[in-house]
C-alpha positions as CSV (number, residue, x, y, z in Angstrom):
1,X,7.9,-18.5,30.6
2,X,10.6,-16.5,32.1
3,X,12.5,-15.4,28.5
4,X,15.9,-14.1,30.3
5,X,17.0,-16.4,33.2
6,X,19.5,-14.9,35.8
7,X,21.8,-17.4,34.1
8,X,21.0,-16.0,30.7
9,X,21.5,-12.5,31.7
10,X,25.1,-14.2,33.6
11,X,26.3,-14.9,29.9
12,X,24.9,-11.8,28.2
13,X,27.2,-9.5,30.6
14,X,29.9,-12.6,29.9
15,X,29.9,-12.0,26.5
16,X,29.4,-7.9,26.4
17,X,28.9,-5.9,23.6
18,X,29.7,-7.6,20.4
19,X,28.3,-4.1,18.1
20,X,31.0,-4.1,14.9
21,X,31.7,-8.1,15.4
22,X,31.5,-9.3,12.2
23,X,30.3,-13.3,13.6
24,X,28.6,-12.1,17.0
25,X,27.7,-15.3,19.6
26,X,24.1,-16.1,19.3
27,X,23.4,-16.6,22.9
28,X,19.7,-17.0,23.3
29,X,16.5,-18.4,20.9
30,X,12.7,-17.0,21.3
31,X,10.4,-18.3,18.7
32,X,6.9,-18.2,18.4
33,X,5.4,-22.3,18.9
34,X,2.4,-21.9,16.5
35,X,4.4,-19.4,13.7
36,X,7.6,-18.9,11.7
37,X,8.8,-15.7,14.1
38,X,12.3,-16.1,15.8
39,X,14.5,-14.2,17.2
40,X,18.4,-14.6,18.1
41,X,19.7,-12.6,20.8
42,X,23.3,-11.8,20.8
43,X,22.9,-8.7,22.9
44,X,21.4,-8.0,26.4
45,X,20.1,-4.5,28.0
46,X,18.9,-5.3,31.5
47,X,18.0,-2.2,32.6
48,X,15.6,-1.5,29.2
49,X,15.3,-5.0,29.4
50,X,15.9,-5.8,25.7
51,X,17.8,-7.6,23.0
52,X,19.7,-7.3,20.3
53,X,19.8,-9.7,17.5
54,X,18.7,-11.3,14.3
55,X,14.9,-11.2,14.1
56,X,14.0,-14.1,11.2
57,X,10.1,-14.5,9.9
58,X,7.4,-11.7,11.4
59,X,7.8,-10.3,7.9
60,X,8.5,-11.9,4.5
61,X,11.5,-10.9,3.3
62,X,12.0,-8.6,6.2
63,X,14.4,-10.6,8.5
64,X,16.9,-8.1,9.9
65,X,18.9,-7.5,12.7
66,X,17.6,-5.3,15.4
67,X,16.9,-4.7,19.4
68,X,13.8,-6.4,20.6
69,X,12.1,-5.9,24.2
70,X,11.4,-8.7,26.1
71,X,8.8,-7.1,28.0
72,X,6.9,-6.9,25.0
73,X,7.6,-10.6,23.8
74,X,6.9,-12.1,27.3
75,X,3.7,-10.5,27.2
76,X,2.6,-11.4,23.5
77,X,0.0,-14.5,23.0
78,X,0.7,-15.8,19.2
79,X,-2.4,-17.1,17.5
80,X,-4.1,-18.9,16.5
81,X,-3.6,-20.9,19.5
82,X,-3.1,-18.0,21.8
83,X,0.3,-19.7,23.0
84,X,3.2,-17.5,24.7
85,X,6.6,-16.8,22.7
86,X,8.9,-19.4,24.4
87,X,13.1,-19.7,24.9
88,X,14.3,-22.8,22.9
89,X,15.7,-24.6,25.9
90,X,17.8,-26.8,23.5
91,X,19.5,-24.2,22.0
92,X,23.3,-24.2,22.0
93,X,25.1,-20.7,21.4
94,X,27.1,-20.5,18.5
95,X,28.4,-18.0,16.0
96,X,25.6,-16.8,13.8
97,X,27.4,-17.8,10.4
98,X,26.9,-21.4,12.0
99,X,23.2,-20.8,12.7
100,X,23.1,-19.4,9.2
101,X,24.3,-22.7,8.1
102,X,21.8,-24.7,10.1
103,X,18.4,-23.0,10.5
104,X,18.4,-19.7,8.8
């Protein structure tokens, strides 16, 4: 799966850099299908291609915010069913204090 769409990347640029917001716009969810790893882009870098964002569940107690390639995540095969990180295609952006209030 394609992680950043040309439509995706549309909204990043959209929304620009949010660095000292303190409620940034969560615009995109990856997650791993078979795992507890997620990761909320509110940033985009197209020509490093990567994120920015709140990373939740590759580490206990290590969730933190952080940039993220998506080179690396398209490429990544999560076990133990060996299935690719995906983009939630239902996900809505919203402010991360309301994510924070539904999923975190």
């Amino acid at each position: 799966m394609k992680l950043i769409t040309k439509s995706l990347e549309k909204r990043f640029k959209e929304i620009g850099c949010q660095d000292g917001i303190d409620d940034p716009i969560v615009i995109a969810k990856f997650f791993t299908p078979s795992g507890s790893a997620t990761w909320y882009a509110t940033e985009y870098i197209p020509d490093e291609n990567i994120c920015f964002g709140y990373v939740k569940g590759l580490v206990p107690g290590g969730d933190e915010w952080g940039y993220f390639s998506i080179s690396e995540l398209e490429q990544v095969k999560c076990p133990p069913l060996n299935l690719p990180i995906e983009r939630d295609l239902y996900f809505d952006e919203c402010k991360f204090s309301e994510l924070q209030n539904q999923e975190l």
